[in-house]
C-alpha positions as CSV (number, residue, x, y, z in Angstrom):
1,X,13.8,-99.3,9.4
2,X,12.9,-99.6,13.1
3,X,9.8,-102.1,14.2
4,X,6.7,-100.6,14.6
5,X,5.9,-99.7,18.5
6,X,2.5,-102.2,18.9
7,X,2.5,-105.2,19.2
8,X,-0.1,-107.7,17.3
9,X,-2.8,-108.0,20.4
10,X,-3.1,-104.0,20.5
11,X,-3.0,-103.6,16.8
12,X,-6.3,-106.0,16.7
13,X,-8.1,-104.4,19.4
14,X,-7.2,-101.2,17.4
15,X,-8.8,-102.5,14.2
16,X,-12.0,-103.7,16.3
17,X,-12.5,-100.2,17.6
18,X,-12.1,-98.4,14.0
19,X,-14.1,-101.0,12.7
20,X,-17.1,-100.2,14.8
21,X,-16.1,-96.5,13.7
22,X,-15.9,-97.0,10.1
23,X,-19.2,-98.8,10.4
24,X,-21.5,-96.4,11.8
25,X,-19.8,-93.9,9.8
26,X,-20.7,-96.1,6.5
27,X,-23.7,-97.4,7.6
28,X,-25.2,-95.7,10.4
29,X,-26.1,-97.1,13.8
30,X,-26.9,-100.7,13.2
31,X,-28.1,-103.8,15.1
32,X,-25.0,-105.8,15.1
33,X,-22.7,-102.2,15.5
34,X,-24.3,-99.2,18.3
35,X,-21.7,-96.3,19.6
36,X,-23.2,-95.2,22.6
37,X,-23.0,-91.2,23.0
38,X,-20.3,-91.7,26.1
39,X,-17.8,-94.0,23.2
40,X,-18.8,-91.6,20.4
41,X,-17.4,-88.8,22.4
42,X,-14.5,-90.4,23.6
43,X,-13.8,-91.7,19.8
44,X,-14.1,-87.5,18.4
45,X,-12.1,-86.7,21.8
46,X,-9.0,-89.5,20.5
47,X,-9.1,-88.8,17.0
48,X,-8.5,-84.8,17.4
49,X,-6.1,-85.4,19.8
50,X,-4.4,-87.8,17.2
51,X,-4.6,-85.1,14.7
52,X,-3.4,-82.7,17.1
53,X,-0.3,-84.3,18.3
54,X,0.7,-86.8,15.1
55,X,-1.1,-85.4,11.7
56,X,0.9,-87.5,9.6
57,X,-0.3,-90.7,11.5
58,X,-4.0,-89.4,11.6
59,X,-4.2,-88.8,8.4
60,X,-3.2,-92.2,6.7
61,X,-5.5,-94.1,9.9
62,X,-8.0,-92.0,8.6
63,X,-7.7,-92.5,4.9
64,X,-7.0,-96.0,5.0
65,X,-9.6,-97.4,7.6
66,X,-12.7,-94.9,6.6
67,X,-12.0,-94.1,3.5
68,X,-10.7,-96.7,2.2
69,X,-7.4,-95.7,0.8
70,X,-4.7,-98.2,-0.3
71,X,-1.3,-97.9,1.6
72,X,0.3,-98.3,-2.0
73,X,-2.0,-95.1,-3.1
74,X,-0.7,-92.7,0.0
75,X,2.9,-94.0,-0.5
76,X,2.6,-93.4,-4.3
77,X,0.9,-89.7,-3.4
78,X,3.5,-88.7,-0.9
79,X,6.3,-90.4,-2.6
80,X,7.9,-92.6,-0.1
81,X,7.9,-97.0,0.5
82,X,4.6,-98.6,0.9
83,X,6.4,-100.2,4.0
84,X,7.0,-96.8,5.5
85,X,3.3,-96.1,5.2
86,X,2.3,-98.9,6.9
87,X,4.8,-98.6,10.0
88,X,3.0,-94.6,10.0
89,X,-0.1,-96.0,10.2
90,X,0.9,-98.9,12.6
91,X,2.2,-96.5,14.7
92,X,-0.4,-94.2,14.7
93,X,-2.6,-96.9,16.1
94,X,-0.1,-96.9,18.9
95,X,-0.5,-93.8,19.6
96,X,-4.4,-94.0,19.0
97,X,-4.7,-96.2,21.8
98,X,-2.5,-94.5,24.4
99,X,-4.6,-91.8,23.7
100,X,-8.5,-93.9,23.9
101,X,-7.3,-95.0,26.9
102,X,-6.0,-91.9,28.3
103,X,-9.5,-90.5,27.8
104,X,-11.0,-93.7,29.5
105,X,-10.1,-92.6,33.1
106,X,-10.8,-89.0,32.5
């Protein structure tokens, strides 16, 4: 199996940004969490894009991060390596970013 295209650094800044996602969409706008109307867009804007151009890798980001879903549960469902899953779902965080900040300079 090849690596997984992002390195360590990008995949943390990728988990702080679905954080604050998974958050309000848990918990609503909070003190400690806010998505100003300007990042909510630009999050709605990256995720359908996502969707658009990898599906496979949207759909386990978005099961496992807001949902909640285990990586052994989608592996188990679409009958493949938990391992495989989570090099998907790594590099759909790749592609997540190129993406977010794509949409930054627009």
């Amino acid at each position: 199996m090849s690596k997984a295209l992002i390195t360590d650094k990008e995949y943390r800044r990728f988990e702080d940004i679905i954080y604050r996602l998974w958050y309000v969409y848990e918990f609503g706008q909070g003190k400690s969490v806010r998505l100003t109307a300007k990042e909510s867009q630009r999050l709605k804007q990256t995720l359908s894009q996502l969707k658009q151009d990898h599906p496979r890798e949207h759909d386990i980001i978005i099961r496992h991060h807001l949902e909640r879903v285990y990586y052994t549960t989608i592996a188990r469902e679409q009958n493949v390596s938990e391992g495989y899953i989570r090099k998907l779902a790594k590099n759909g965080a790749y592609y997540f970013l190129q993406i977010y900040d794509n949409n930054k300079e627009e």
